[in-house]
Steps between C-alpha positions, in 0.01 A plus 500: 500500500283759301144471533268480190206647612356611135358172421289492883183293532610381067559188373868474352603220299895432491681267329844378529629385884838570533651765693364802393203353453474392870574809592261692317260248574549567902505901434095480343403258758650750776283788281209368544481344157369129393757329325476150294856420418605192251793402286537246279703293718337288730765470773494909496125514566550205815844711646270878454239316703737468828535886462130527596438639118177396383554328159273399235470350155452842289377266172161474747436864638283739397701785337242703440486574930893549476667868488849397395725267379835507677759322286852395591761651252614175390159383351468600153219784423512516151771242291521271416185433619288714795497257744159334607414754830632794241203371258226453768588841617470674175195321412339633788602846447738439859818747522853290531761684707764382667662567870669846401212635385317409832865672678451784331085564497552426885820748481261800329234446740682565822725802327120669494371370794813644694522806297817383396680595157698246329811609619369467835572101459698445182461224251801428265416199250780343251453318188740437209601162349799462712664648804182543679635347812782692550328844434226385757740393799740776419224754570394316734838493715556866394192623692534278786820657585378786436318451820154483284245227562484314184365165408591263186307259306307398188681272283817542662328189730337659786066551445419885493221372726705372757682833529479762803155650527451844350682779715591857483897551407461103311693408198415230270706347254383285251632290236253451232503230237334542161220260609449698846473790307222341234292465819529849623330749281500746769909528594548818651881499610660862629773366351509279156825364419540296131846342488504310141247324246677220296272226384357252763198341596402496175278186539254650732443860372488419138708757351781687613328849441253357707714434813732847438145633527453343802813628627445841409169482708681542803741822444140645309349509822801590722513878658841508415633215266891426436568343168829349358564578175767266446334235264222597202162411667556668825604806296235502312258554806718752617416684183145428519482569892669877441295570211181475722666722785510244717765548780775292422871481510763285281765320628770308336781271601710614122449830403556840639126698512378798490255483776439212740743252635808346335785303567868522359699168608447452851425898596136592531360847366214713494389761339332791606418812331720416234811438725642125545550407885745249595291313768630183595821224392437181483826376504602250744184345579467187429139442460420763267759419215433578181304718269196296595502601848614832405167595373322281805698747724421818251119377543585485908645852456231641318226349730656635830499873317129484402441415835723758688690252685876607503691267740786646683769267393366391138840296376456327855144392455577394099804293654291282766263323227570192502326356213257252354536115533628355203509822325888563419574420885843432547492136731872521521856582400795249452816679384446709208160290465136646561222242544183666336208387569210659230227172528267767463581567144239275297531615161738615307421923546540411879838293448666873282554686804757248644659468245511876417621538821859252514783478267649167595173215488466173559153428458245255636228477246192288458168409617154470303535739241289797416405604146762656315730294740883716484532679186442774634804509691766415228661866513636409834662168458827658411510533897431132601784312525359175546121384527368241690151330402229334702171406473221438189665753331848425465500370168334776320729765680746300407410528122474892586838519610632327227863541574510838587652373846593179652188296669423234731211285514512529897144356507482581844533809738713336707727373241520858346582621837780276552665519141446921483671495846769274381561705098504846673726429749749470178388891417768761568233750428502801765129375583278228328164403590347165538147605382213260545220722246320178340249730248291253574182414738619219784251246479651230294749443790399717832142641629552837444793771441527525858601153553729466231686814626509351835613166341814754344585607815534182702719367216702823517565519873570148476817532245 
């Protein structure tokens, strides 16, 4: 666990009891700090009390004795509407952070008390709409077999707070979501990685120049930021980034640079002094297909170099990632058939690296639909062969398709499962895949995206 000590002998309200905010909860008690925790639910406040965390009803404090308000990400701070502690805070003139702020004031304060420099205990944070997850635990893997100490959390699932305390030679990855990083005015990270801004999350920053600002917060205050300059926004703080002189390097999954980091197909290059670099082939693995992951692995590349980590065997340590959960992760393979499961994918920007990806698609599709629902990925439905729909959205997709390729109104995953299975075994194709990428949020059906991807599985290994 780190220790908070920067709120000692301080009253610290905190709202929102799941578990980061248990966590962070546990690391200002341990500090020395006096925390009143709530939430809104009341079976929350009665489970936080069995963790010895003292709660109390934050309508009924006084806020003008409190230091800070410590929010959890998911609780809006400004739209569509602050929420209630965000409003009582404000009123009283009380800062809001949230727990990566407290990681990194904590981190800043023992790099001076130790005389350390920042490079002394590195801090690489990720943000970008999608592929977060991979770029995190990719980096992560990379510099654990690199023989480095290094530690991964943030919204990748594990609380920064519960990480490793602070130590010399100590990496820390970080995923950070656009809410994390509304809370964190102070991110520091020696490395700043933006993957991608495409429009998301709309509802609770407002605007979307509002939440690419946000994003852009976090390379701004990098030492050395990486970029992609693959879609229009990112670009565009590229630009802005180099024409302050701020250190930062492109990268790009389609184009050929000048400087920085680029891919072509699966090779990797960099560029130094002018001269391309051919650096690493991503052929052959598995769990890096795609352009997608070719710019997670240029970011990877890139992050290892600004560090001055060169691994002995680079290809070998590339190879042994085994990938995400229900990210692209291939569950199994039956003849010329790969069974894909992509639950992760939630909208329809998440669901176009798949299918960018395979030639030959049978498609599992469906879910509660996000705004926009799949028109955004009409350019690749020449590749599916046949789609399969489940879920609240099936009819509407199924008005999106409109004939562009056969359907079936599966209804269920494990209906879809069993009639993909049976259609593609028909396929002469060299290689087809049996994709489960719904573009759609799981809750109409399963409790999460994890559960519906483990639902896909079970069905699979059962054929």
């Amino acid at each position: 666990m780190i220790i908070v000590n920067s709120f000692k002998n301080k009253k610290v309200a905190l709202f929102g009891l799941g578990g980061s905010g248990v966590a962070t909860a546990k690391s200002l008690l341990a500090g020395g700090a006096e925390v009143l925790a709530w939430d809104d639910n009341a079976e929350t406040v009665e489970k936080t009390r069995a963790h010895n965390i003292p709660v109390s009803d934050l309508h009924n404090v006084d806020w003008s004795k409190i230091s800070a308000l410590v929010l959890a990400p998911g609780v809006p701070l400004t739209n569509p509407e602050p929420h209630w502690t965000v409003k009582l805070a404000k009123a009283a003139g009380v800062e809001i952070i949230g727990d990566i702020e407290l990681f990194i004031r904590e981190r800043n304060n023992y790099l001076k008390q130790h005389n350390l420099s920042d490079a002394d205990m590195p801090f690489i944070a990720i943000t970008g709409t999608n592929g977060k997850s991979t770029t995190t635990a990719l980096i992560n893997h990379l510099l654990n077999e690199s023989g480095k100490l290094s530690e991964m959390g943030g919204n990748i699932g594990t609380a920064i707070l519960s990480l490793e305390a602070f130590e010399k030679n100590r990496f820390y990855v970080v995923e950070c979501s656009s809410f994390q990083i509304d809370l964190t005015p102070s991110i520091n990270p020696t490395v700043g990685i933006l993957l991608n801004i495409s429009p998301d999350h709309i509802d609770r920053h407002g605007t979307f120049a509002h939440y690419c600002e946000i994003k852009k917060r976090l390379v701004s205050g990098a030492k050395t930021a990486l970029v992609a300059v693959d879609d229009e926004n990112s670009t565009k703080i590229y630009e802005e980034l180099s024409h302050d002189h701020h250190n930062v390097l492109p990268v790009s999954k389609d184009k050929v640079l000048k400087s920085g980091y680029y891919a072509v197909k699966d090779e990797l290059f960099s560029v130094k002094n002018g001269k391309p670099e051919a650096r690493l082939s991503l052929s052959g693995i598995d769990s890096l297909r795609g352009s997608h992951n070719a710019q997670n692995a240029l970011m990877a590349l890139a992050t290892l170099d600004i560090l001055k980590i060169k691994p002995v065997e680079l290809q070998r340590i590339f190879a042994s990632y085994v990938g995400l959960p229900h990210r692209m992760q291939q569950v199994r393979k039956i003849g010329n058939a790969l069974y894909i499961d992509d639950s992760k994918a939630t909208n329809a920007e998440a669901s176009a690296p798949a299918l960018a990806t395979f030639d030959h698609i049978y498609w599992i599709i469906g879910g509660l639909a996000k705004a926009g629902g799949i028109t955004a990925l009409k350019d690749y439905f020449p590749k599916i062969r046949k789609a399969y729909l489940i879920g609240d959205a099936a009819e509407d997709f199924a008005r999106t398709i409109n004939g562009a390729f056969p359907i079936s109104m599966s209804g269920t995953l494990e209906k879809a499962v069993q009639e993909a299975h049976q259609d593609a075994g028909s396929d002469k194709a060299e290689e087809v895949a049996i994709l489960l990428s719904p573009a759609c949020a799981s809750y109409d059906q399963f409790k999460n995206y994890g559960a519906r991807g483990d639902a896909f599985k079970a069905f699979v290994k059962a054929l």
